[in-house]
N, C-alpha and C positions, 0 to 999 in steps of 0.2 A: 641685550639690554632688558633690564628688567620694566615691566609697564607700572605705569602710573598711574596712583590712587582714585580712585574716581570720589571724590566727597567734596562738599561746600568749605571750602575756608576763607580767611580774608584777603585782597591783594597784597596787603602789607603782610600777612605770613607767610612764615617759609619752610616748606616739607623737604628735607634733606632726602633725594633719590641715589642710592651709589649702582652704579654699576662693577660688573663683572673686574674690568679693569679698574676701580677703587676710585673713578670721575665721579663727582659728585653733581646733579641734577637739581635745579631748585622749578617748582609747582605753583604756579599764582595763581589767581581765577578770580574775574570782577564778579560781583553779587551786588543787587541792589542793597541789601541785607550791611556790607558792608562799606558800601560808598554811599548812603543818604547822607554819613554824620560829619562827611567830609565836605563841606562845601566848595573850597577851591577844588579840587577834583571833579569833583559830582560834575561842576559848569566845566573845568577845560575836556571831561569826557565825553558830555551831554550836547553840549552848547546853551543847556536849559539850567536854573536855578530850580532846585529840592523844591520851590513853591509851582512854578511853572510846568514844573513835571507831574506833580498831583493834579493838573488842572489837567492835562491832557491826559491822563491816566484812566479816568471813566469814559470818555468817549473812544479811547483805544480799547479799551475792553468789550463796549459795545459795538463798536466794527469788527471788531473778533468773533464773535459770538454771532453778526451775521454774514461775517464772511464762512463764518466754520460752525454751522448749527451744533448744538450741541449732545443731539440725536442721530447724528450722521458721522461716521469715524473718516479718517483725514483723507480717506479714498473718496469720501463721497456716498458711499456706502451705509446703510441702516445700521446703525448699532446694536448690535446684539447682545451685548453686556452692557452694565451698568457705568454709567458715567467713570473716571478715576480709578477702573479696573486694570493688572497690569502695570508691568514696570513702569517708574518716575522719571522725567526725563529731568537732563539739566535746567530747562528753562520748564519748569510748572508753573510758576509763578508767574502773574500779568506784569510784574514790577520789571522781572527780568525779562521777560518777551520786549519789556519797551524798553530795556535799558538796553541788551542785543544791538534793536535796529538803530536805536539814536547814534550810540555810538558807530554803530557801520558806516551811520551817514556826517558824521562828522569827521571821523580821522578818514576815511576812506580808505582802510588797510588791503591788504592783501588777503585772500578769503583763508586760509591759513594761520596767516599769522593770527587774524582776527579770531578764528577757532579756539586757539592757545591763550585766548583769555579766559575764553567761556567755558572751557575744557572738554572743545568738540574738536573731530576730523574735517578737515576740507569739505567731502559731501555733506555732512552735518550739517555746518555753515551755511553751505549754499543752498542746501534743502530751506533752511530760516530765514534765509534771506528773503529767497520767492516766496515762502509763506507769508512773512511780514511784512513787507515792503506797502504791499497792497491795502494791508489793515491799515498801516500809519498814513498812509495817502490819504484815506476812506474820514480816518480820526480828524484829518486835519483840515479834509473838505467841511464836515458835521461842524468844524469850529470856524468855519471861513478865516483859515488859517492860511489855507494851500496858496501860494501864488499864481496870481494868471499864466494860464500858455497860450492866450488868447488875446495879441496886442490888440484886437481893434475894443476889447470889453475894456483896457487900461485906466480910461480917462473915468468910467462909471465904478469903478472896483473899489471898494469900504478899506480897502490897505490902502489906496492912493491916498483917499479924502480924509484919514483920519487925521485930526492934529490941523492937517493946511496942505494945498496941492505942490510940497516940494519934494522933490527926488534928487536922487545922485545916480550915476550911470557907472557901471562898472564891469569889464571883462576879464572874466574868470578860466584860468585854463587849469587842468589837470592830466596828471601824464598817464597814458595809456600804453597797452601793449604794442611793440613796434610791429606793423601791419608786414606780410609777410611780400602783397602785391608792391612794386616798385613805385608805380603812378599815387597807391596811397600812402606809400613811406613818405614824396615829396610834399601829397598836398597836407599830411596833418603835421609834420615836421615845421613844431616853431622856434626860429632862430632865436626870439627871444628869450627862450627856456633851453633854448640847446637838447631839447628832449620830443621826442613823439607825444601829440596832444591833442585832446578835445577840449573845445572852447565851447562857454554860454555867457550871454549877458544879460547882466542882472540889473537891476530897477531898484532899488530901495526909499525907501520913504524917512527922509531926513528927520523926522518929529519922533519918529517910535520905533527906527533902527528895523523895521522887519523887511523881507524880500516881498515885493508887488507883484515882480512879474520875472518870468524865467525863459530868455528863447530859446528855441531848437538847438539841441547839436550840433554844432559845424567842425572842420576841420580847425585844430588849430594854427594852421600859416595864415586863414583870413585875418583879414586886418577889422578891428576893433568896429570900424567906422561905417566898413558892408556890411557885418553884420550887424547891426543897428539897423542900416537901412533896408534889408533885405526883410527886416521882421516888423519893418513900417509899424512903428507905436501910436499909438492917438493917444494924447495928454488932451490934460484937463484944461479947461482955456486960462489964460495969465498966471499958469504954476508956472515954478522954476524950477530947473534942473542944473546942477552941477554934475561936472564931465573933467576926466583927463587930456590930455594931449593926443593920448588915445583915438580919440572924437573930435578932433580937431577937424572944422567946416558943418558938424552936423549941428545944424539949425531948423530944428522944427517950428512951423509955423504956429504963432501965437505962444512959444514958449520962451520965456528968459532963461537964457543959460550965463553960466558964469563957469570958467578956465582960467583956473591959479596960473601966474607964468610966474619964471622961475628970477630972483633976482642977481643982479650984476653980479654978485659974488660968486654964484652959485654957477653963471654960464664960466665966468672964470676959469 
């Protein structure tokens, strides 16, 4: 098989690759360069709107710069040559560094497949991944962005209060690789997803839609309700929280919750 181009083009173009046997190959590769103009795109790739993205863009670049001096090469090491010496990699660019990890963290792909956008190998990937992970954590703390992992700070947190102290409660699970030990096949194995899972639950703030607060990992067969209670949250006094069925009994003190039930038709 003959290898594949290595150059910038748009995801909407298509480089015709044929191999030996006369298969034809098509080449895409996301670039910030060619998803800003795209709006719907831009948000189902990002989770961020084209405006939202330039706001966190200068603080992502200055957690860059002090995660990764610019004097010091990626080792850690004194730089011996001048800054930009040296082949270009595919992500030079700060736009694409942050469009990389958003996306990573939205679709949640496979380190792979996620490569095959950027038009990197698997170690690639995962080399950018750990490189960047860290910086957008860093960006997002600078912007008191990040959500608490700290239930007892909850009820003081600038995400809880803005708008009014009301929240919704939500358990989130995604499917992980099936553990090879038997004891952890059964305990992350969730019936409800039919698949092997890690679960977190999440906190949002019903005014301005962002995430307040993020708990630990757990297996996903826990039930919704432990872990809640396991990560004991301190709420703001007389906010309100809405919850699924999920949550059903969890009543914190001093908070109003409200649980949709379902009507006559619907038990039907």
């Amino acid at each position: 098989m003959t290898s594949l181009p290595k150059q910038r083009i748009s995801p909407y173009a298509t480089i015709s690759q044929k191999t030996l046997s006369e298969i034809a190959y098509n080449y895409y590769m996301l670039t910030y360069a060619t998803l800003k103009d795209r709006p719907r795109e831009f948000l189902a790739a990002t989770g961020l709107t084209h405006t939202e993205f330039m706001q966190l863009l200068p603080a992502f670049a200055a957690a860059y710069t002090a995660c990764y001096p610019l004097d010091k090469t990626w080792h850690g090491k004194v730089r011996q040559r001048k800054v930009g010496g040296g082949a270009k990699g595919l992500l030079s660019q700060m736009e694409d560094k942050l469009l990389f990890i958003l996306v990573y963290q939205k679709t949640n792909p496979l380190q792979t497949m996620h490569g095959l956008h950027f038009g990197l190998c698997q170690p690639q990937t995962n080399y950018w991944i750990h490189r960047l992970l860290p910086v957008l954590q860093r960006a997002l703390a600078v912007l008191d962005m990040a959500p608490e992992r700290d239930a007892s700070r909850v009820a003081t947190s600038p995400l809880m209060l803005e708008g009014a102290p009301a929240g919704a409660l939500d358990g989130t699970e995604r499917r992980r690789q099936r553990p090879t030990e038997a004891t952890k096949q059964t305990a992350h194995y969730s019936g409800k997803k039919k698949a092997h899972t890690d679960k977190n639950v999440l906190l949002i703030n019903e005014y301005t839609h962002k995430v307040v607060y993020l708990s630990p990992t757990v297996a996903g067969k826990m039930h919704d309700k432990k872990a809640v209670d396991e990560a004991a949250l301190v709420y703001p006094v007389n906010s309100t929280l809405d919850k699924d069925t999920g949550f059903q009994g969890y009543e914190p003190a001093g908070v109003l919750t409200h649980q949709p039930k379902k009507s006559p038709e619907a038990r039907s």
